[in-house]
N, C-alpha and C positions, 0 to 999 in steps of 0.2 A: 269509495266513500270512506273517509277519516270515520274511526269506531266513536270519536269525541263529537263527533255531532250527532251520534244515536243517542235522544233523548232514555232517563230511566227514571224509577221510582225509586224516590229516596226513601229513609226508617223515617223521618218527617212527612211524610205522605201517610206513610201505615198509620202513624199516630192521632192525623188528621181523621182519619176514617173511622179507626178503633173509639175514637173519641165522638163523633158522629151516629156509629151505633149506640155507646151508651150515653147519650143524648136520647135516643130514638127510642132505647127500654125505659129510659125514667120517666119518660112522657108518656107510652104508653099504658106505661104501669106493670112493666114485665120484668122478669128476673132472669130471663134468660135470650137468647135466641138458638133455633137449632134450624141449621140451612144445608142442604140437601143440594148437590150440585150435581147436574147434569154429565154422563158420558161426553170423556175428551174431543171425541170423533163426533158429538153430536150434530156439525155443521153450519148452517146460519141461524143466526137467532138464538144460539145457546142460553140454556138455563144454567147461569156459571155463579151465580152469587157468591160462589164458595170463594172464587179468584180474589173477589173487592177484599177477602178479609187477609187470605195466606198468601199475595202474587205470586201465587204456584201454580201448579198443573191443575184444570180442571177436572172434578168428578170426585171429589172428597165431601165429607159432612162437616161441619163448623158447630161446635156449639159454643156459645158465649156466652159465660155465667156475668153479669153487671158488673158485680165485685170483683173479679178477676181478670184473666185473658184470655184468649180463646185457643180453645185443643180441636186439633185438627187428625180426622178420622179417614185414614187412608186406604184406597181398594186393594191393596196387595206391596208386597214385596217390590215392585220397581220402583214405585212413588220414594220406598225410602231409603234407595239405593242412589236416586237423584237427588233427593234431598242433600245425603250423604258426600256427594260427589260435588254439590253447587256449594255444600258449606266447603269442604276442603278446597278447591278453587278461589274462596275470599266473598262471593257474592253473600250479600245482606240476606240472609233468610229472614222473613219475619215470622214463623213460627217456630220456635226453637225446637231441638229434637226435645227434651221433655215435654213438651206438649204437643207432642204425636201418637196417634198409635196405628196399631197396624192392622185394622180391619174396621169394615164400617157397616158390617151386618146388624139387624134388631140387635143381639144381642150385645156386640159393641158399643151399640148407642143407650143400651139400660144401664153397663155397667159405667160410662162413663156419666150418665143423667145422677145414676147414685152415686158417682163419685163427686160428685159436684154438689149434691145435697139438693138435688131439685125434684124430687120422686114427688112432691105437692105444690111446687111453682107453676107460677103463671110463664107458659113458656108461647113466646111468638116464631113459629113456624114459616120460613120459606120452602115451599115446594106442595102443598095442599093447594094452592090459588091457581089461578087461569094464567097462564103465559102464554098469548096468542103471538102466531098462528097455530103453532104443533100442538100444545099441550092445554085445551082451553078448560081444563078440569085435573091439572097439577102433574107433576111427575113423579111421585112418592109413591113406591111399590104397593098394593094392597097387603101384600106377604108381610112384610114390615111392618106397614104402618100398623096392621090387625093385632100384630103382635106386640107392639109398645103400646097401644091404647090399654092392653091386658094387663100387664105388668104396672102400670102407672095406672090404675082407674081415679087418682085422688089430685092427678096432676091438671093443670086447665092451658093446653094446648089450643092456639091461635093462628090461625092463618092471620099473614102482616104482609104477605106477599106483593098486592098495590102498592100500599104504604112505602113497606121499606125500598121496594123498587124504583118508585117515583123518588125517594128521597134521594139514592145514590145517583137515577140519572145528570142531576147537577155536579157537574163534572168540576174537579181541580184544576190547577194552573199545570201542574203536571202533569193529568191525564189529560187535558188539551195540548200540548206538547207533543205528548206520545200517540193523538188521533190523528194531530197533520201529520207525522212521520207515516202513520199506515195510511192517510188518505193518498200522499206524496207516492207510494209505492204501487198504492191503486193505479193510477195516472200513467206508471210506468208500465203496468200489466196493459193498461189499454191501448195507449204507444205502440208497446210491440204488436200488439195485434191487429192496430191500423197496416204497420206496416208490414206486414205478414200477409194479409189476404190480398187476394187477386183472382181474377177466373181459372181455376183447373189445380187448387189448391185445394187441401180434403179441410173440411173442419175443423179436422184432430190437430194440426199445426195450427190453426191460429191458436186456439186452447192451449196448445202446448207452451205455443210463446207468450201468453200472458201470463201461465204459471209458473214457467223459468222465470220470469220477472219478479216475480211476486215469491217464489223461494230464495234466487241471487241476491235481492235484498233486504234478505231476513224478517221476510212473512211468513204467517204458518196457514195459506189463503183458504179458507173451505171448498168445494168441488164448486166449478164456475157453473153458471145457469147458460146455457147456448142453443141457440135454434137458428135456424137459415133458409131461405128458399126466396121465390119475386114474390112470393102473395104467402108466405106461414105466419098465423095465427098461434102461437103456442109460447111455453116456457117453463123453464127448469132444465135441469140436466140435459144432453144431448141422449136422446136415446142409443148412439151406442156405446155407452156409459153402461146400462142396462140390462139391453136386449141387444145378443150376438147377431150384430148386422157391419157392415162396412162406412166408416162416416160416409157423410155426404161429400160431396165436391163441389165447390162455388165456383155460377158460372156469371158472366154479364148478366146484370140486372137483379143480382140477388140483393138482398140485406140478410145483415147479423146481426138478431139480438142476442144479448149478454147483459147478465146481471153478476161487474166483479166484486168478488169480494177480497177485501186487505184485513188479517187480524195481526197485528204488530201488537205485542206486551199485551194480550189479552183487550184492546180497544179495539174494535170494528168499524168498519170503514165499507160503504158500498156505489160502486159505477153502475149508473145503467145506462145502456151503451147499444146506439146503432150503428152498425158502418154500413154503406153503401160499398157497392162493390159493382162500378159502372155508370152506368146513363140507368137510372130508377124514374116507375112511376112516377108522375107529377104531384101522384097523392101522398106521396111521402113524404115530397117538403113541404104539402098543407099539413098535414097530420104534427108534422114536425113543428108549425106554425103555433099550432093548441096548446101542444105539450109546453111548447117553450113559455107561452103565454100564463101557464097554470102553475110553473118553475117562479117566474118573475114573479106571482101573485102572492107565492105562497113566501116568497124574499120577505114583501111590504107586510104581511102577517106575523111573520115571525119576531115577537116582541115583548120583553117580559111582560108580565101581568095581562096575554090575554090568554082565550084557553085555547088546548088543541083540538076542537069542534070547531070553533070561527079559524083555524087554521086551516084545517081542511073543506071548512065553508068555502072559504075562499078561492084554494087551487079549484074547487070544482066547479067555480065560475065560468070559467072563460072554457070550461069543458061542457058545463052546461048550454051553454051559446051555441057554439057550434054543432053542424048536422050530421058529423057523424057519430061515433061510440066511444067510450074508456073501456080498457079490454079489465083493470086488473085495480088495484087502489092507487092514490096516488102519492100517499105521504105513510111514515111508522116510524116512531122511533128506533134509535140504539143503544148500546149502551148503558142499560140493557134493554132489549126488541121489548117493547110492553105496550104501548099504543097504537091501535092500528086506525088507519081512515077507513072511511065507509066504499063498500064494495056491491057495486049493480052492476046492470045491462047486458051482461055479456050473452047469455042464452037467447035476449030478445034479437040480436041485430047479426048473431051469428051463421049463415048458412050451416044448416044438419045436425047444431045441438039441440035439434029440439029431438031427436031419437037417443038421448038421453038422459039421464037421470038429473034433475035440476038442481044446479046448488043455490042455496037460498041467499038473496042478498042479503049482506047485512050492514048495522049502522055504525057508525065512529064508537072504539071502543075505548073510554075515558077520555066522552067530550070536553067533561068539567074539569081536566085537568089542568091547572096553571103554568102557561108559560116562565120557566125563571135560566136565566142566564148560566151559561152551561150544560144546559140539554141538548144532546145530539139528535140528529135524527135523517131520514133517508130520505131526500126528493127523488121519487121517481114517478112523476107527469106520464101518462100515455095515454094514444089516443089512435082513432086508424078509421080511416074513409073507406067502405066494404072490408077486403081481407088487408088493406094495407095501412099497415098498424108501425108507429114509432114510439119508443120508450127512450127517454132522457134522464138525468140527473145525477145528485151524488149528495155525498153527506155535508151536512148546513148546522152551524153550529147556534142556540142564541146566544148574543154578543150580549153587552150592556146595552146597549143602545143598538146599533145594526149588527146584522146576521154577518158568520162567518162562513162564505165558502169555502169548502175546503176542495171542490173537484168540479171548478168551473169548466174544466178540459172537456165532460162528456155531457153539457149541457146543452151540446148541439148535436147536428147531424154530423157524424163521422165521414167523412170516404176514402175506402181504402185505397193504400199506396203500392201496397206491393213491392218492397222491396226486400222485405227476410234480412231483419235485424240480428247480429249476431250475438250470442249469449252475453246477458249484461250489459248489451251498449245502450239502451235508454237510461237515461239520467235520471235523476227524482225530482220533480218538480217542487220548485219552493215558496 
């Protein structure tokens, strides 16, 4: 792959955004912002808001005074050894080393709030708010936070978390750019792992080869979600990820779920992904029937000016129709992960959950949110007649007028080829 057709973020991008925030404070009536980013390694769904400001490393503090630009509060010594290292090389940093520092303890973040003259502003706070799934009551230490409410009693800190999050979901020409590029590498991570499994094959290689894929082409992929068996019910991690056991080994008549993920330049990108591996159940290509049925639904939904409630009204149609179950939700945004669809049935239709602890359904979280052009977000339709359960989709962008697919490749039933691709030989899809 020619380095020139890796899309990137120009200083006309940052300026776009930079200008977008303070848009976002004068309206609100704020003086500042202070964003609190999530651990690098945090996984899918990251709480990165720090990224949209510095395109650096996640897991820094941002505070952005209105009138100025924003200083970027680093966890250590490597952050600004990289920095250091990416400006010598020529790349565009957008926060410059004077607007660095080198720690982002309470105490960092008091003296930089007084250096900024904001010990009595109205400051809008990302990381106090809900960021579902992980964090549905914020991610901001108690340690910390107890300790800056102390030091500033006279200041009026705001969670803006919804707000500002729904507003960056509408994504750029550039950051759409750089989400086909990572969905394009998804596609290649899935590739290799169609062609990879076959009976008497361990788990841990297909894995392997969707990940070689997805780092050969310059992903930084979060840990893949994988499970297997003729009739498994389950998801997340492979448990021997986990728990010291031996993978599995795939035999005739299994499936594979997978949920890949692609994060290329900080934009996220997600497959979900069955492969057959044989002559399967017959209920799998019903199941696969529903799914794909709630995929298409949720295509003709996706359209500016409606909300994401009648979007996931919709996909749950043709799930509702039918007589068997939804194991899991069907739709969430990306970009950042903030809205999620509404999640039932599983405990009622399950053999043996009921000797367990019940997790509570819940409803679509920011029904009333408005559809606008540039929202990402993740189809993944599932659905399963007894234990035999299919998961499909991939990220669906809204267009001006119609949706953009961006990973029509795992909107079906997969079946595996078996043939063990060699390092890098899947293509990127374009």
């Amino acid at each position: 792959m020619n380095d020139a057709e890796v899309p990137v973020f120009s200083i006309g991008e940052r300026d776009r955004r930079w200008g977008v925030a303070k848009d976002f404070m004068a309206r609100e009536g704020l003086d500042a912002l202070l964003v609190f980013g999530e651990h690098e390694d945090a996984g899918p769904a990251p709480v990165a808001h720090d990224t949209w400001f510095t395109n650096g490393r996640a897991g820094t503090t941002v505070i952005f005074p209105r009138t100025g630009d924003p200083i970027s509060l680093l966890p250590g010594p490597m952050f600004v050894t990289d920095h250091l290292e990416s400006s010598r090389r020529g790349d565009d940093m957008w926060i410059p080393a004077r607007d660095l520092r080198g720690s982002r303890h309470s105490g960092a973040v008091a003296e930089t709030l007084e250096e900024l003259g904001l010990g009595e502003a109205v400051i809008g706070v990302v990381g106090l708010g809900p960021h579902m799934p992980w964090h549905p009551e914020g991610i901001i230490p108690y340690g910390l936070w107890s300790k800056i409410l102390a030091r500033f009693p006279s200041a009026d800190f705001r969670p803006v978390d919804l707000a500002f999050g729904q507003l960056i979901m509408r994504l750029g020409a550039e950051e759409i750019a750089v989400l086909r590029h990572s969905a394009s590498i998804g596609d290649a991570m899935v590739a290799a792992m169609v062609a990879t499994a076959a009976p008497g094959v361990p788990e841990s290689q297909v894995y392997a080869a969707g990940m070689a894929q997805g780092y050969g082409h310059g992903s930084l992929p979060p840990a893949m979600h994988l499970w297997s068996g003729a009739d498994v019910v389950a998801a997340g991690p492979p448990a021997w990820g986990y728990r010291p056991q031996a993978p599995r080994v795939l035999a005739d008549g299994d499936v594979i779920y997978a949920e890949v993920f692609s994060n290329f330049g900080g934009r996220h990108t997600q497959n979900q992904v069955t492969i057959t591996v044989g002559d399967v159940h017959e209920d799998f290509h019903r199941a696969a029937q529903v799914a794909r049925a709630a995929y298409d639904a949720g295509l003709r939904a996706l359209r500016p000016g409606r909300t994401f409630g009648e979007l996931v009204d919709a996909m749950h149609e043709p799930i509702d129709a039918a007589d068997g179950w939804p194991f899991l939700i069907a739709v969430h945004s990306l970009n950042p992960g903030l809205s999620v669809g509404k999640g039932r049935g599983l405990f009622s239709r399950l053999r043996g959950a009921e000797e367990y602890p019940r997790v509570p359904d819940h409803p679509t979280f920011l029904p009333d949110m408005e559809l606008v052009a540039g929202m990402s977000f993740a189809f993944e339709p599932n659905y399963a007649f007894g234990r035999h359960l299919v998961h499909l989709g991939g990220t669906v962008v809204v267009g001006a007028d119609e949706p953009l697919e961006l990973n029509p490749y795992s909107t079906r039933l997969l079946r595996a080829a078996g043939d063990g691709p060699s390092a890098l030989s899947v293509p990127l899809r374009r």
